[in-house]
C-alpha positions as a LaTeX table, in Angstrom:
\begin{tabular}{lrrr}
\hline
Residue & $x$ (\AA) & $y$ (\AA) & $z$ (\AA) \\
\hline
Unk1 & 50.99 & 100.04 & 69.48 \\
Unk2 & 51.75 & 96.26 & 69.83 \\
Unk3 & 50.27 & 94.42 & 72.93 \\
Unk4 & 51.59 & 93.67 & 76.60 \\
Unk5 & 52.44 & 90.06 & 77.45 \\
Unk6 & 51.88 & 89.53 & 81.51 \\
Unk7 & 56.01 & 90.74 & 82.46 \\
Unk8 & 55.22 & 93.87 & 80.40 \\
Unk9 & 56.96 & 93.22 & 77.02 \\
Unk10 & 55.22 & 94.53 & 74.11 \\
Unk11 & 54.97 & 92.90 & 70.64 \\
Unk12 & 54.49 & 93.85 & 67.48 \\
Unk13 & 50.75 & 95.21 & 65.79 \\
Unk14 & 51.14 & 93.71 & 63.01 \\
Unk15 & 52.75 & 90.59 & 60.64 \\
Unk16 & 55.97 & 91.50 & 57.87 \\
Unk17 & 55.64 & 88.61 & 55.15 \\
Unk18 & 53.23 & 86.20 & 56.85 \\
Unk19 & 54.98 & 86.39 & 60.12 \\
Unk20 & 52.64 & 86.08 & 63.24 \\
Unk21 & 50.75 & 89.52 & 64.23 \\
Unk22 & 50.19 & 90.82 & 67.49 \\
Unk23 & 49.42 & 87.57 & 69.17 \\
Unk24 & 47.69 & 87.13 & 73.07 \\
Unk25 & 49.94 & 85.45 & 75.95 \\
Unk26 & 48.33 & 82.79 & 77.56 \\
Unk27 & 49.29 & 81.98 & 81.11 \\
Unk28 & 46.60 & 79.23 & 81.50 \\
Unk29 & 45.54 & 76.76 & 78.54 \\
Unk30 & 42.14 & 76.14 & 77.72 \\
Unk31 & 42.19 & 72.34 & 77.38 \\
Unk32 & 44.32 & 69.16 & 78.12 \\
Unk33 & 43.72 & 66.20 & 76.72 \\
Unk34 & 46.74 & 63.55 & 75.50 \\
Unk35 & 49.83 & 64.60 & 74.12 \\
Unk36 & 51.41 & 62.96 & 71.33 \\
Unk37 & 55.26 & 62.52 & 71.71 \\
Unk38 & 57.31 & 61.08 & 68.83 \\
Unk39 & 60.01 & 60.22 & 71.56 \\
Unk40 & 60.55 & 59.51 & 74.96 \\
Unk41 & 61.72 & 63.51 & 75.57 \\
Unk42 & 59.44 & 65.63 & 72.77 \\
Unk43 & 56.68 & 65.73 & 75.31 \\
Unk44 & 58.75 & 67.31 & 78.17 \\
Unk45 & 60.80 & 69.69 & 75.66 \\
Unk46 & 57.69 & 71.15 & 73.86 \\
Unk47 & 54.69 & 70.90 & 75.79 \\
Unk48 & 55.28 & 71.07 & 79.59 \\
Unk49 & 53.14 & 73.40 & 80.51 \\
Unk50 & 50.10 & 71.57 & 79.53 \\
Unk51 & 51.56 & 68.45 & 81.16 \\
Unk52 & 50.91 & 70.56 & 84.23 \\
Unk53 & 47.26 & 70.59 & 83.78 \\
Unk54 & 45.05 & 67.87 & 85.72 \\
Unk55 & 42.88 & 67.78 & 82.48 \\
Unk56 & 46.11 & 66.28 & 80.55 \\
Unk57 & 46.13 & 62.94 & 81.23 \\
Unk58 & 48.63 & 60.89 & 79.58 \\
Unk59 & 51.77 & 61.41 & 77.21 \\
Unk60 & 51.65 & 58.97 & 73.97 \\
Unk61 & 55.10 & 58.09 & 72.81 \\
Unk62 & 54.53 & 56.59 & 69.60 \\
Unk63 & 58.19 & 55.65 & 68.70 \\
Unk64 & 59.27 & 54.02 & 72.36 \\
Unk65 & 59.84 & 50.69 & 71.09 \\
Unk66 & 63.08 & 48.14 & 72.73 \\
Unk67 & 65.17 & 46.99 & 69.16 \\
Unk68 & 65.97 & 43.56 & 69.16 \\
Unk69 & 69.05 & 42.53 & 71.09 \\
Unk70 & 72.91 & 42.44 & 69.32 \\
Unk71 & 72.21 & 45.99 & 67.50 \\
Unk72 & 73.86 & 49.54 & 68.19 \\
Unk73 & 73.69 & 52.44 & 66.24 \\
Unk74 & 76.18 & 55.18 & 66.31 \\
Unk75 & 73.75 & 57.66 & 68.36 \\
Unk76 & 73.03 & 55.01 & 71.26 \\
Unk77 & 77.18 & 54.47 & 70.87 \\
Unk78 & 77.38 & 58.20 & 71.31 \\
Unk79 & 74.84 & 58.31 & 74.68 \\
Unk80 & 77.21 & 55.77 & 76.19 \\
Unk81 & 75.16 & 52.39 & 75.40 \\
Unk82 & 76.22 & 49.34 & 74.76 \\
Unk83 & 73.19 & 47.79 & 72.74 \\
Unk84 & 70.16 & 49.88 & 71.65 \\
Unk85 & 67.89 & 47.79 & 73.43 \\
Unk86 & 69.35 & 48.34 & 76.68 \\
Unk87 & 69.15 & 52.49 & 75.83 \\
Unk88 & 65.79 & 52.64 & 75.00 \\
Unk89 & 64.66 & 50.71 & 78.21 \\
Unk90 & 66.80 & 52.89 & 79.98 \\
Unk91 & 64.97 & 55.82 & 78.15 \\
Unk92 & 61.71 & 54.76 & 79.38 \\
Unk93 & 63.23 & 54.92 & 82.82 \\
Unk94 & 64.42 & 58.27 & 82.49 \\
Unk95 & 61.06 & 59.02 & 81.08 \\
Unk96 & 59.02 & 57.92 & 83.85 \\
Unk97 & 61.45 & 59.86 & 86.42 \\
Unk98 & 60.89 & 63.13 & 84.27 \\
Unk99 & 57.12 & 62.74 & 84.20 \\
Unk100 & 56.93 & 62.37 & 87.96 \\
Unk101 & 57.03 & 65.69 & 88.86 \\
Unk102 & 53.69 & 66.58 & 86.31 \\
Unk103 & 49.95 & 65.46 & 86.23 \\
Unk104 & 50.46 & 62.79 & 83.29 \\
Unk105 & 51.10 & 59.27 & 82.71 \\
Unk106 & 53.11 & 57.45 & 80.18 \\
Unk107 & 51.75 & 55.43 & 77.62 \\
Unk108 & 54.74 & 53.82 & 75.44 \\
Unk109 & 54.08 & 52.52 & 71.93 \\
Unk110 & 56.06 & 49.68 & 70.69 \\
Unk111 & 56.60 & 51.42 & 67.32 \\
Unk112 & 60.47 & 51.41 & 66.44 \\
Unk113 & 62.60 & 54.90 & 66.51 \\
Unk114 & 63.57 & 56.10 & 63.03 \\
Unk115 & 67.41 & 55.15 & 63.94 \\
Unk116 & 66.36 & 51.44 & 63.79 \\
Unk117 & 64.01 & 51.21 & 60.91 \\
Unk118 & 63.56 & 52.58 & 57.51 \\
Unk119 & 61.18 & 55.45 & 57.60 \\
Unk120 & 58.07 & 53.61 & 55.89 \\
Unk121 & 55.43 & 54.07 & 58.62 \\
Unk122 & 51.86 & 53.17 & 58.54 \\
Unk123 & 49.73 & 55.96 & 59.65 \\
Unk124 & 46.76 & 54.32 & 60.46 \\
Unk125 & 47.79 & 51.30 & 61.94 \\
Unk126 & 49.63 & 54.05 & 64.44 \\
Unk127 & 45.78 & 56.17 & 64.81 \\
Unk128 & 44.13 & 52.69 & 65.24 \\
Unk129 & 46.51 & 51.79 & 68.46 \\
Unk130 & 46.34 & 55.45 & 69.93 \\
Unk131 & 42.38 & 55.05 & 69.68 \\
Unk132 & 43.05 & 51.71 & 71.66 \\
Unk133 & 45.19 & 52.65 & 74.32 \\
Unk134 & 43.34 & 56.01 & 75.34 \\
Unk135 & 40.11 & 55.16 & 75.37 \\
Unk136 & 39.42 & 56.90 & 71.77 \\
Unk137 & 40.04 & 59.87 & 73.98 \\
Unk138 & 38.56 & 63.17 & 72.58 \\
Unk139 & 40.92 & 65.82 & 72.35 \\
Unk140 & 44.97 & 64.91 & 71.32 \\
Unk141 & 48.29 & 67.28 & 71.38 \\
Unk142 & 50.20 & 65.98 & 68.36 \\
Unk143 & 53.89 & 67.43 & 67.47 \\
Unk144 & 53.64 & 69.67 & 64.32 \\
Unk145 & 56.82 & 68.15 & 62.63 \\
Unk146 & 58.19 & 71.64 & 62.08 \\
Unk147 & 61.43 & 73.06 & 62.14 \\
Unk148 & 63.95 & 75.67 & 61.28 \\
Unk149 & 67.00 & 75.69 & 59.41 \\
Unk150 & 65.91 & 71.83 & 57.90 \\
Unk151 & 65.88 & 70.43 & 61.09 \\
Unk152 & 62.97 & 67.98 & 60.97 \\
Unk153 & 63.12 & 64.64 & 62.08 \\
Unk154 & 60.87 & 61.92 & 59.97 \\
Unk155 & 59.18 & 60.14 & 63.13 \\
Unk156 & 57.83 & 64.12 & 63.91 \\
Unk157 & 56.61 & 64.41 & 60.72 \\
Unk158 & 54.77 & 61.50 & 61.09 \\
Unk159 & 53.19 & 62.45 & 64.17 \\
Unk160 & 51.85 & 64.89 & 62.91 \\
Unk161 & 50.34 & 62.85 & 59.38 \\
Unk162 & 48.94 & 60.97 & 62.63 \\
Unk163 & 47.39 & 63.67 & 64.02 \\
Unk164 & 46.23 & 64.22 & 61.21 \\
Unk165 & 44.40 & 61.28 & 60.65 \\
Unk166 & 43.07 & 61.70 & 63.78 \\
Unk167 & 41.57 & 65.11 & 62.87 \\
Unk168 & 39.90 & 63.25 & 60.05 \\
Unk169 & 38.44 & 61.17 & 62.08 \\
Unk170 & 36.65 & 63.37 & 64.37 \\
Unk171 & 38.70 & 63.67 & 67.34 \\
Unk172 & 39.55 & 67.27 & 68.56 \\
Unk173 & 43.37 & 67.85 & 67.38 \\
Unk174 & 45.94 & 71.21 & 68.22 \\
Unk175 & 49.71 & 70.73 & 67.03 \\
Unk176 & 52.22 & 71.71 & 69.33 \\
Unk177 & 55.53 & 73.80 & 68.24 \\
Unk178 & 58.54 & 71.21 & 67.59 \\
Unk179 & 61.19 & 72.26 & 70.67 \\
Unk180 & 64.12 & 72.85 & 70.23 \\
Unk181 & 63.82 & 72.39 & 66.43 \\
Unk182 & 61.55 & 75.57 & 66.03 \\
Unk183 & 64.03 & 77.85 & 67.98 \\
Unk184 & 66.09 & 80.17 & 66.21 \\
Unk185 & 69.76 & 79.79 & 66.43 \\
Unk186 & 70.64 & 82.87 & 68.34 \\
Unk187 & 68.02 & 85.36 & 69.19 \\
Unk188 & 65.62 & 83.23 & 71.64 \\
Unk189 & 63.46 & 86.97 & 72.61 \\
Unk190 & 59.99 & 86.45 & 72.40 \\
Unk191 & 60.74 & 84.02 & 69.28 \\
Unk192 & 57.43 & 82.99 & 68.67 \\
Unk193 & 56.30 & 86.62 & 67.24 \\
Unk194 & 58.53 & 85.34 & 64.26 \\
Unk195 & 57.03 & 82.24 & 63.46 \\
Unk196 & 55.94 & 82.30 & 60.23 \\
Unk197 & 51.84 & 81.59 & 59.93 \\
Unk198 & 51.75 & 81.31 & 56.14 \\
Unk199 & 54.45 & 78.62 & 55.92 \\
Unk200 & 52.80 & 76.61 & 59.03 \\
Unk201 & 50.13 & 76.67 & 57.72 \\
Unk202 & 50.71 & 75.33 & 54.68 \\
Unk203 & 52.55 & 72.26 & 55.93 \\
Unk204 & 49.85 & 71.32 & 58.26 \\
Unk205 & 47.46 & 71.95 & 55.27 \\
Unk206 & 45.09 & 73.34 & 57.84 \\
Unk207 & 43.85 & 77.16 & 58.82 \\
Unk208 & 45.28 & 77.38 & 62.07 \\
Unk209 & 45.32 & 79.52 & 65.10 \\
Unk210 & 48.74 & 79.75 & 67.02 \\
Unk211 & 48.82 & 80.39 & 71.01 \\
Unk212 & 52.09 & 81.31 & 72.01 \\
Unk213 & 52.28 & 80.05 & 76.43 \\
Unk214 & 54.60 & 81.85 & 78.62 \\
Unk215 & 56.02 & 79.81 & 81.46 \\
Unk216 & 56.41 & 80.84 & 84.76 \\
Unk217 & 59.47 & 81.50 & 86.43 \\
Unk218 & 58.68 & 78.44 & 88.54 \\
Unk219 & 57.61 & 76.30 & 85.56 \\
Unk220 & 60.90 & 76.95 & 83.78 \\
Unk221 & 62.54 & 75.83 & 86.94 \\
Unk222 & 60.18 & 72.53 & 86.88 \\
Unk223 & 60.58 & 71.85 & 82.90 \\
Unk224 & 64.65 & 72.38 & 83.24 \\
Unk225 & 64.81 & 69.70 & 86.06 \\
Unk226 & 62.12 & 67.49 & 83.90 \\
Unk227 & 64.34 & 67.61 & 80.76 \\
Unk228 & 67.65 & 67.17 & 82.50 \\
Unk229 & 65.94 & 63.90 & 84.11 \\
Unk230 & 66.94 & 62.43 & 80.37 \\
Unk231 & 70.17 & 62.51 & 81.50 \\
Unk232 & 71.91 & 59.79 & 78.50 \\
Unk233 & 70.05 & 61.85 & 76.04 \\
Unk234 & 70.84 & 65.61 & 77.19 \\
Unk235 & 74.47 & 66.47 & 76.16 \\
Unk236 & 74.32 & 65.12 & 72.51 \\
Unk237 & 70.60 & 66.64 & 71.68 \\
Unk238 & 72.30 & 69.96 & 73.40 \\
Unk239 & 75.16 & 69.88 & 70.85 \\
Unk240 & 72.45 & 69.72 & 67.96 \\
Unk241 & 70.57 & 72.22 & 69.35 \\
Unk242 & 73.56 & 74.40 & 69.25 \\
Unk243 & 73.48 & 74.95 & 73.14 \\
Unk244 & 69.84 & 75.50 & 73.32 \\
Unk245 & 68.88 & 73.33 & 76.29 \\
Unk246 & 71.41 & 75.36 & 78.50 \\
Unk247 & 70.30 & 78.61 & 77.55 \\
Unk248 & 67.45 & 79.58 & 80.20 \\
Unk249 & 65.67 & 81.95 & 77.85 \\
Unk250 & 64.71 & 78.98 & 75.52 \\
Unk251 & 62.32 & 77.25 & 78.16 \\
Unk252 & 60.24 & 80.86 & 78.60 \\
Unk253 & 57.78 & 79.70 & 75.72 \\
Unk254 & 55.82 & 76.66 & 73.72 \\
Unk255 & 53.35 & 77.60 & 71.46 \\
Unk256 & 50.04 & 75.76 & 70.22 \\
Unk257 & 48.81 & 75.76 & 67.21 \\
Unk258 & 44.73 & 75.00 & 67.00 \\
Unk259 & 42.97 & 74.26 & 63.61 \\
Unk260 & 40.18 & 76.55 & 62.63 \\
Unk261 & 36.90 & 75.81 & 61.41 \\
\hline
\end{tabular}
């Protein structure tokens, strides 16, 4: 018989082909720390609930940096920009209005978006300026850089090389689940029971742990009105995420994913 999650649903006792067994629903993490945000949304989409916490301090976005002026790219073109400079420091203002409603702080990098730069990044240089700007905090929330159906962005897969790197060198890392890239296409019920362990597990090249978190009915309420605060950024991501972000059954659960030792 498969366990209970808090509203009663019952999952299943065991994993098919390295999918996740029976897992425990956690209503109240166990540690905050600072999250690690490739962009100026990621944070807010995947890992609200911690931002919640008073023990979650600030949210990193590595990739925040302004382009230089006299440059726009078809996806700022598409939000209704003029110049990518003037969307991303309107995306730091729409940032900074969705993270007023949780416990954290933004911290922006100056690091350059994918969509301006070619994808050669340099990890540690990245690890070296997170270690400056928090303090060489202890304990970090990086994105895992996983996705379904090949949708992975490069600047989450480096976050997570970063966390990474991190990990190496000492400090206390868990991964969070990529939202909405890790949601199925159709059938959002209780999705994380089908995340597959084996295959996470070997692109993190880590033993890992994952800790599926269901949200309240009133922190679904707070993450909808947190991600709809990135209002130029909304519609578009929506249509990628084949309707996702309007579908209220896809902000019931994020999902952390803890090395083992």
């Amino acid at each position: 018989m498969g366990q209970e999650s808090p509203r009663g649903e019952r999952f299943p006792s065991g994993g098919v082909g390295g999918m996740l067994p029976a897992f425990t629903v956690r209503r109240y993490p166990v540690a905050g720390g600072h999250i690690l945000s490739p962009h100026l949304d990621d944070g807010v989409l995947s890992c609200w609930h911690r931002m919640e916490q008073p023990d979650t301090t600030h949210v990193v976005t590595i990739f925040a940096g302004v382009p230089a002026d006299g440059r726009l790219n078809w996806w700022d073109r598409l939000c209704g920009y003029r110049s990518s400079a003037a969307a991303m420091r309107s995306r730091r203002t729409e940032n900074d209005r969705s993270l007023a409603g949780a416990a954290v702080k933004p911290i922006n990098l100056d690091y350059l978006d994918r969509a301006y730069r070619p994808p050669l990044r340099d990890i540690t240089d990245i690890a070296d300026a997170i270690e400056r700007e928090t303090c060489r905090a202890d304990h970090f929330l990086a994105a895992a850089g996983i996705g379904t159906c090949l949708r992975r962005h490069p600047d989450h897969i480096t976050t997570r090389e970063v966390g990474r790197e991190l990990l190496q060198r000492g400090h206390d890392i868990s991964f969070y689940v990529d939202l909405p890239y890790m949601l199925p296409l159709r059938d959002f019920r209780n999705w994380p029971e089908r995340i597959n362990c084996k295959k996470l597990q070997r692109t993190l090249g880590l033993r890992a742990s994952v800790e599926p978190y269901e949200l309240s009915t009133a922190q679904q309420g707070r993450k909808w009105r947190a991600v709809r605060a990135f209002s130029s950024q909304f519609k578009p991501v929506n249509v990628l995420a084949f309707g996702a972000l309007t579908r209220p059954e896809a902000y019931r659960w994020e999902v952390i994913i803890k090395p083992t030792y």
